[in-house]
C-alpha positions in Angstrom: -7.2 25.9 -11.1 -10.6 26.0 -10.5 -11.2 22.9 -12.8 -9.0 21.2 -10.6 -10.9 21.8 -7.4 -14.4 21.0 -9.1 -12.6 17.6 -10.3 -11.1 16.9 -6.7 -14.7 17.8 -5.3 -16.4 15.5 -7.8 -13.5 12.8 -7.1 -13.9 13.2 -3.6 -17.5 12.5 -3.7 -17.5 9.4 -5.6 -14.7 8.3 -3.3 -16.1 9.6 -0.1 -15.3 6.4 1.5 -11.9 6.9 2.9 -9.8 3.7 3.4 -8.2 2.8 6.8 -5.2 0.9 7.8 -5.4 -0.1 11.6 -8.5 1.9 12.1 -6.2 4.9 11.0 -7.8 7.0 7.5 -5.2 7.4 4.6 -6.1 11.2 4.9 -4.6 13.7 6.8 -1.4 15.6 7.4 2.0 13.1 7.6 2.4 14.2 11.2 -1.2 13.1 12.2 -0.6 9.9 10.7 2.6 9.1 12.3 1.4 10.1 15.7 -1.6 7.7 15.4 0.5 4.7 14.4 3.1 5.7 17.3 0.0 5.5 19.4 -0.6 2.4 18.3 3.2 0.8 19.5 4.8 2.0 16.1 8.3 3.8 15.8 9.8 5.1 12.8 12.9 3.9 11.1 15.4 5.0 9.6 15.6 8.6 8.5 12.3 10.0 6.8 12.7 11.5 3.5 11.0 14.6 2.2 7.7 11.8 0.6 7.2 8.9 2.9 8.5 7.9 6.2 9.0 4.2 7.6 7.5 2.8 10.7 8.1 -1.1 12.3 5.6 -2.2 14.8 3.0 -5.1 15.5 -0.5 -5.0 15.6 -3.3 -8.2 15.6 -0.2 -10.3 15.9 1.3 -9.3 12.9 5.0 -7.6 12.6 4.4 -4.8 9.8 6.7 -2.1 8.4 4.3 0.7 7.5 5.5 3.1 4.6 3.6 6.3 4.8 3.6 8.6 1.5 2.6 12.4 1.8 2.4 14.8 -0.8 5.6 16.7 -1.3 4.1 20.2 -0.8 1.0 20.1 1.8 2.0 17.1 3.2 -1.5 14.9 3.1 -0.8 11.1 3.3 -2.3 9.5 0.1 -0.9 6.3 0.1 0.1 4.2 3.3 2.0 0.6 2.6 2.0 -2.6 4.4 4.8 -5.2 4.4 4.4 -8.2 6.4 7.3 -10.3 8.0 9.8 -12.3 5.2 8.9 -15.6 4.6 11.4 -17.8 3.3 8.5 -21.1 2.8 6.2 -21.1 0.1 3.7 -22.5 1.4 3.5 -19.7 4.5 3.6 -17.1 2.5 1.0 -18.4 -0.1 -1.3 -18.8 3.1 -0.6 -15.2 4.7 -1.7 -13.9 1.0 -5.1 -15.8 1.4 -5.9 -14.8 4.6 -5.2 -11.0 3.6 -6.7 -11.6 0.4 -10.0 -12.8 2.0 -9.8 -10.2 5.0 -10.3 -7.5 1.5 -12.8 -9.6 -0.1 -14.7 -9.8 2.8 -14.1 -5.6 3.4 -14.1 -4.6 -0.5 -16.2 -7.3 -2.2 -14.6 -8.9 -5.6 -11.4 -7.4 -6.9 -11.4 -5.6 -10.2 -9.0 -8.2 -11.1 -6.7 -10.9 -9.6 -3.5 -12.8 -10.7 -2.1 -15.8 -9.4 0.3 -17.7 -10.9 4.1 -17.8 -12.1 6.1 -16.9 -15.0 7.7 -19.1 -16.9 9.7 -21.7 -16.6 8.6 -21.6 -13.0 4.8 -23.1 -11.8 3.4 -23.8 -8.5 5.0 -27.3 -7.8 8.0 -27.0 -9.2 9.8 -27.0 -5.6 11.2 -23.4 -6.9 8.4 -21.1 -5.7 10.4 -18.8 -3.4 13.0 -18.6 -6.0 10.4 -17.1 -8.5 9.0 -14.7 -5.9 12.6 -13.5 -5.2 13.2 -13.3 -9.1 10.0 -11.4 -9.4 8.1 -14.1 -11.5 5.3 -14.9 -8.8 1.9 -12.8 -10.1 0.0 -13.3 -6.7 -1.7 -9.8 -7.1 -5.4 -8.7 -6.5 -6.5 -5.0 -7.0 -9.6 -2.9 -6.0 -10.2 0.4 -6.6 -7.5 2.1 -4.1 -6.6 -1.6 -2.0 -3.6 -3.6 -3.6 -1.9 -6.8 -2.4 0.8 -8.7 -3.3 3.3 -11.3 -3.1 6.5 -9.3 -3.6 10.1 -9.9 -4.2 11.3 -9.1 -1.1 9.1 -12.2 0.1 6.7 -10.8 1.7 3.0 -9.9 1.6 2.8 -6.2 0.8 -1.1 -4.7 1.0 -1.3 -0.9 -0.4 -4.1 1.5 0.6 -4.7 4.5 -1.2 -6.6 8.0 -0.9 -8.1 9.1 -4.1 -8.2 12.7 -3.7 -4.9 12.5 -2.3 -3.4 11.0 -5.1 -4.3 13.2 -7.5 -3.2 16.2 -5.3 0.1 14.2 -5.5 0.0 14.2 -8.8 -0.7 17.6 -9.5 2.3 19.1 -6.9 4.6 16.7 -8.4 3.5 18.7 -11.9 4.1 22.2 -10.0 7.3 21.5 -8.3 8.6 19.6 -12.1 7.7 22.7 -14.0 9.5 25.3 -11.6 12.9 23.2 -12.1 12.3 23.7 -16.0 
């Protein structure tokens, strides 16, 4: 146990910077988070399950549904998800994902790495773009460290922001609660 707090310690330190979504930090206790985004216009749909709640709402004159995942045990959001309005028109979409993209360049630097393109038989052109990215064979992707975006499936642009230190407490109370149920 102790080697796991001196490796969340070091972990936290290399990572100090915390990532924020709205001006809200990926950190802190699922409540916490939900009551800022409610500050902010935000109400949560659907019913909330035991590792991430939903929330609709609009902010910078975007319509969002905001996924926020908390550990299972303690509760401390690690990962909080973005999914922009369905677009149905290549074209729109492909122009919401470079303006997003670019918002991160300009916040992150260069991603680690970056796709964009289709997989085959589809290509940008073809007149069959939205079918790919509903068939899962459009690879708009870009990643940095704990920042993701996407063109997913669901035809939309989906942006992930993670907390380091939170994720690997995730991962080790995912461990715990797996080895009680053996």
């Amino acid at each position: 146990m102790k080697k796991l707090l001196l490796a969340i310690c070091l972990l936290s330190s290399v990572t100090s910077r915390s990532q924020e979504v709205m001006g809200i930090k990926v950190d802190g206790l699922r409540t916490e988070v939900i009551n800022k985004f409610k500050a902010k216009g935000f109400k949560v749909t659907g019913t909330p399950s035991v590792k991430a709640v939903t929330m609709e709402g609009t902010a910078n004159g975007n319509k969002y549904e905001v996924v926020i995942v908390n550990t299972p045990t303690t509760k401390k959001v690690w990962k909080i998800g973005l999914y922009l309005s369905k677009q149905d028109d290549w074209y729109d979409i492909k122009a919401t994902y470079e303006k997003f993209y670019n918002m991160l360049v300009e916040k992150y630097g260069e991603p680690n790495s970056s796709y964009t393109g289709f997989s085959s038989p589809y290509y940008e052109g073809d007149g069959y773009e939205m079918s790919a990215v509903g068939l899962n064979k459009c690879n708009y992707s870009a990643f940095w460290d704990f920042v993701y975006i996407e063109i997913s499936q669901f035809k939309q642009v989906y942006l992930s922001y993670e907390n380091a230190v939170n994720s690997e407490l995730n991962t080790v109370e995912n461990k715990n609660i797996d080895n009680k149920n053996f």
